[in-house]
C-alpha positions as CSV (number, residue, x, y, z in Angstrom):
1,X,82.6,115.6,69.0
2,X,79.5,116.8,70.6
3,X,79.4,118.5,73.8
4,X,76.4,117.4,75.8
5,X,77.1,119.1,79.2
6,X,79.7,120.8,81.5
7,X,79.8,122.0,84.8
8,X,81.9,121.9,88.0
9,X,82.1,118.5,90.1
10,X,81.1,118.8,94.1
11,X,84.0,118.1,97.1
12,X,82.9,114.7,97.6
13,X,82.8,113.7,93.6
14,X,85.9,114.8,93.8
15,X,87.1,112.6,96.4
16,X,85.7,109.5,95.0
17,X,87.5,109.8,91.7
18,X,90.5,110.5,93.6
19,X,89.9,107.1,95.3
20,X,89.5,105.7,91.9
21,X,92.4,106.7,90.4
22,X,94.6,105.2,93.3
23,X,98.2,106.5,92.5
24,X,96.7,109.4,90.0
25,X,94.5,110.5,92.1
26,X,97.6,113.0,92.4
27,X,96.4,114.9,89.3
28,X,93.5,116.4,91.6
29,X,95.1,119.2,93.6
30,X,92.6,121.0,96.6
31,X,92.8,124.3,94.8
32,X,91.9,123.4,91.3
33,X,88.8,123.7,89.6
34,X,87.4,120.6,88.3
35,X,84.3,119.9,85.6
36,X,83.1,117.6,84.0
37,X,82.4,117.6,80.1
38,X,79.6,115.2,78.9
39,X,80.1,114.2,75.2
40,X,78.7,111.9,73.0
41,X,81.8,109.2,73.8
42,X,83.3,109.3,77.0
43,X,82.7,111.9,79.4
44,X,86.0,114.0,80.8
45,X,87.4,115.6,84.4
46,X,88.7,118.9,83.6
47,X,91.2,120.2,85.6
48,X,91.6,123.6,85.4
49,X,90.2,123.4,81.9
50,X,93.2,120.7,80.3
51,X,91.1,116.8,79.9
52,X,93.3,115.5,82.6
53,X,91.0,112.0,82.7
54,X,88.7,110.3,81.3
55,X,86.0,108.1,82.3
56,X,85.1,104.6,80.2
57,X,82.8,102.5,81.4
58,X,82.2,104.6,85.3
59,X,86.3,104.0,85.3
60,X,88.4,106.8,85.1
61,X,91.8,106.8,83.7
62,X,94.8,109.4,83.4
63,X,95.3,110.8,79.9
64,X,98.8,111.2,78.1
65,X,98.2,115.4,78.7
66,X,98.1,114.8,82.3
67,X,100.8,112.4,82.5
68,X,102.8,114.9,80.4
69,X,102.0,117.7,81.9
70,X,103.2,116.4,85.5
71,X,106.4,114.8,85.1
72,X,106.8,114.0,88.8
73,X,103.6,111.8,88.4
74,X,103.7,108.9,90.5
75,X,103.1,105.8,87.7
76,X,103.3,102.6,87.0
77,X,105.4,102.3,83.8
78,X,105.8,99.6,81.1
79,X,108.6,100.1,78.6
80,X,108.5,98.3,75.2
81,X,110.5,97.6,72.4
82,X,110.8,99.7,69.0
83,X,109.0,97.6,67.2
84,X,105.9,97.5,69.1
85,X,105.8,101.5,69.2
86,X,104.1,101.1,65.5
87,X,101.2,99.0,67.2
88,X,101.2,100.8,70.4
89,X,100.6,104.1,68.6
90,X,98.1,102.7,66.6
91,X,96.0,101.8,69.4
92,X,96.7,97.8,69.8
93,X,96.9,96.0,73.0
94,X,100.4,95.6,74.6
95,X,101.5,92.2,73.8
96,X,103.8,90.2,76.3
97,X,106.6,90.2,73.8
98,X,106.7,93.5,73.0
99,X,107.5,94.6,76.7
100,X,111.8,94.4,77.7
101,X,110.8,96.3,81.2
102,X,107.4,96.7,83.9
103,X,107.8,98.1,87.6
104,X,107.5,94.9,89.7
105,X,104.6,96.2,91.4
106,X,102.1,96.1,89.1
107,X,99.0,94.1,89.6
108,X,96.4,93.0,87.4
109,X,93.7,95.5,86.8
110,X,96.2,98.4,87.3
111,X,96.9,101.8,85.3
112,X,99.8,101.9,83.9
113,X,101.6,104.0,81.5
114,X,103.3,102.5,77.9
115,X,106.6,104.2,77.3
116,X,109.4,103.1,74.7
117,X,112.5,102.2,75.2
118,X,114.6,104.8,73.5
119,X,113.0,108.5,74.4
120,X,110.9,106.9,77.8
121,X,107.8,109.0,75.9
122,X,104.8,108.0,77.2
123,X,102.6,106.0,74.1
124,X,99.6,104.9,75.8
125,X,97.5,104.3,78.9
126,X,96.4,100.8,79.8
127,X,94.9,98.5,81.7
128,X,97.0,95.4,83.2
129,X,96.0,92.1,82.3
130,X,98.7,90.5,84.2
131,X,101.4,91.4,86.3
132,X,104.7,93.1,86.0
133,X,106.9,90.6,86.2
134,X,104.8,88.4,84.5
135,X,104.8,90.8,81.8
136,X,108.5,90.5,81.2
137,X,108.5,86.9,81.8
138,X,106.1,86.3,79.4
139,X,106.8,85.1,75.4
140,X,103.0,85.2,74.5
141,X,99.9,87.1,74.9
142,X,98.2,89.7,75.9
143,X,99.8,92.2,78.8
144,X,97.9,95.2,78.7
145,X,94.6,96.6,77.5
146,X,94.9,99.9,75.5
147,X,92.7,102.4,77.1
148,X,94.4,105.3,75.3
149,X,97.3,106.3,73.3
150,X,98.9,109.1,71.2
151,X,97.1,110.2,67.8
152,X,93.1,109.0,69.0
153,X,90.6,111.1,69.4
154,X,91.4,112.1,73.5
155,X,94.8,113.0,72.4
156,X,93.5,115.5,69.9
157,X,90.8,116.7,72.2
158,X,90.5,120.6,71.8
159,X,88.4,122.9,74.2
């Protein structure tokens, strides 16, 4: 990866990526220092040096660190079954199927975190193509749109 530029965000920045991230926005404390690290891919919020989100397309989205590294992280969680984890972790979208549980209040267009159903480790970061209960209703299609998940290249991001 390429490193294009880095350099601290300003207050009201800030503010609107807190906005952004609705429930995550949580991951932006007053007292930290926050950048932002231009690469050739995606471009990254640092918080307090650790890539705590990322931004795709002017969105930005929680990454698995953050989510890990604050477990009382208000989230909307879908859980899936074992044998989706393969897929999941191989950077596929969530398939209705796949999911046995979703909080009830997620909405299309939401951020929500995959976990599975045995260890409630968090897989992947997507984005809700239908709702919760929908979700779990569902026999067919597509749930969620994988944003992130463990083993791609933002997991293995190393400043």
């Amino acid at each position: 990866m390429i490193i294009k530029k880095r350099y601290f965000l300003k207050k009201k920045k800030i503010k609107e990526i807190k906005k952004d991230l609705n429930n995550y926005g949580s991951l932006i404390e007053n007292k930290d220092k926050v950048e932002v690290l231009e690469t050739e891919d995606y471009d990254y919020i640092l918080i307090n040096g650790d890539p705590y989100i990322i931004i795709i397309g002017d969105k930005p989205y929680p990454t698995l660190k953050a989510v890990l590294s604050n477990p009382g992280l208000e989230k909307k969680t879908v859980i899936v079954d074992m044998g989706a984890v393969k897929f999941v972790t191989n950077g596929a979208d969530i398939m209705s199927p796949g999911i046995v549980e979703a909080d009830d209040d997620i909405d299309v267009g939401n951020i929500v975190v995959i976990e599975d159903m045995n260890n409630h480790k968090p897989l992947a970061i997507g984005e809700s193509l239908i709702s919760g209960a929908e979700m779990v209703e569902s026999s067919k299609g597509k749930a969620i749109k994988s944003i992130h998940y463990v083993g791609d290249e933002i997991w293995n991001l190393e400043i």
